[in-house]
Every structure is written in structure tokens, then in C-alpha cells.
N, C-alpha and C positions, 0 to 999 in steps of 0.2 A: 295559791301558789301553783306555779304552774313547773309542775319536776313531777318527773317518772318513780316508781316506787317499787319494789319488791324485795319481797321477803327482809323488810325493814332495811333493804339497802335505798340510795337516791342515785340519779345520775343527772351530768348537767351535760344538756346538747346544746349542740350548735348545725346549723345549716352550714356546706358549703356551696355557695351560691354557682363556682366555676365548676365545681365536680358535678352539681346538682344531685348533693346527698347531704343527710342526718349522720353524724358525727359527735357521739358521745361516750362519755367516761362515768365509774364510779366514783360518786366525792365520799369522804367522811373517810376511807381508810388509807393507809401506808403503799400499798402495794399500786401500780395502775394497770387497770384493766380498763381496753376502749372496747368498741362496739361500733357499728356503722348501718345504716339502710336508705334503701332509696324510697320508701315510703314510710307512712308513718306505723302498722301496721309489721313492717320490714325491722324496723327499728326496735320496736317493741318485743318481738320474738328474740331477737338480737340481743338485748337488752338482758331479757330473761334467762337465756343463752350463758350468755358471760358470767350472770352471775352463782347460777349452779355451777360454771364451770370452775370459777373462782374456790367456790365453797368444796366443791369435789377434789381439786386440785389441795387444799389444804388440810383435805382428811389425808390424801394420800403419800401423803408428807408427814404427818403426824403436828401439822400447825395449828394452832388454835387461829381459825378469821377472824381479823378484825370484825370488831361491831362501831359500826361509824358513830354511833351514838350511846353516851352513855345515861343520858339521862340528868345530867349534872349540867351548868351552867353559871360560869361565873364574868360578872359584868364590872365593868366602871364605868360611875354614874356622877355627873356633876353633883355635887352635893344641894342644889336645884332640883332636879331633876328625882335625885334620891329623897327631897321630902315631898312633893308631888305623888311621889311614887308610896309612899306611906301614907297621905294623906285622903287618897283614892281609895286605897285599901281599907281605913277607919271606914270611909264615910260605908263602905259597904258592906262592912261588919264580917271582914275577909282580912286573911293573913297575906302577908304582902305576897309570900311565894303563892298563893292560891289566888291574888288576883292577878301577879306577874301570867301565872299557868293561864289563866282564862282568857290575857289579854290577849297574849299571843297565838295561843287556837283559832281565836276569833281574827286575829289578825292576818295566819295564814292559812283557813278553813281546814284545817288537821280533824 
């Protein structure tokens, strides 16, 4: 997966090619918070930046931050797809959420 990470937060960037700048935001939470740099390095501090400032900004307000992620995850699965999905899991003598878990680690090198 190619996404920035701190302090369990993500951000999804984009280039913009006429500015000739990195252009990004916080996913996962309510609020938005962008961020910008003209290199990749620029960006990242940037990046860093925002999101302490995020977190600082919501102690001093007395807000609880969002946490983009809770850990939870709920799907709809062809009912195809859903015995595949259990059937993967027997043969490897794994529980489906623990082979879901492993798939997708593996899927997005987490």
C-alpha cells in the first residue's frame, strides 16, 4: 500500500501537476485537515505537522480525536464469495476472521 502513516492516522495525496506540488488530506476521520509540499520530504513533515496539530487542537477544545479506525469491519459478500471465504479458512485450520486478518495484511504489506 502506498499511503503515508502517523501516529495511526493515513493520508491520501495527490500531485498537482500545474502547481507542481503534493496535495494531501487526512482519511478515516470527520473533521478535514489538508496539508501540502513541494517535495516529498516537504510533504511528510507537513503531513506530520497537521496531524499533531489536529490532535493539539482537540485537546484544547476538550474534544475527543477521532481514531480513523476502529478495528471493526463489516462486509457484504456474494453468498459465493462468502463460502469460498470459509472454505479457505477450513482447509487452513483458521477461523474465517483470522484468515480474513491474514489475507489482507498480506494483501496490503501492514
Amino acid at each position: 500500500m502506498n499511503a503515508m502513516k502517523y501516529k495511526g492516522y493515513y493520508a491520501k495525496v495527490e500531485f498537482v501537476s500545474e502547481d507542481r506540488i503534493f496535495v494531501g488530506h487526512i482519511i478515516g476521520i470527520k473533521d478535514i485537515v489538508g496539508f501540502h509540499g513541494e517535495s516529498v520530504s516537504e510533504l511528510e513533515q507537513s503531513f506530520h505537522e497537521a496531524v499533531d496539530n489536529y490532535l493539539s487542537a482537540c485537546a484544547s477544545i476538550g474534544q475527543q480525536p477521532d481514531r480513523p479506525y476502529s478495528g471493526r469491519l463489516t462486509l457484504r459478500l456474494s453468498p459465493e464469495v462468502h463460502a469460498a471465504v470459509v472454505a479457505a479458512a477450513e482447509t487452513t485450520n483458521t477461523s474465517v476472521n483470522k484468515w480474513v486478518v491474514d489475507t489482507l495484511k498480506n494483501a496490503t504489506h501492514a
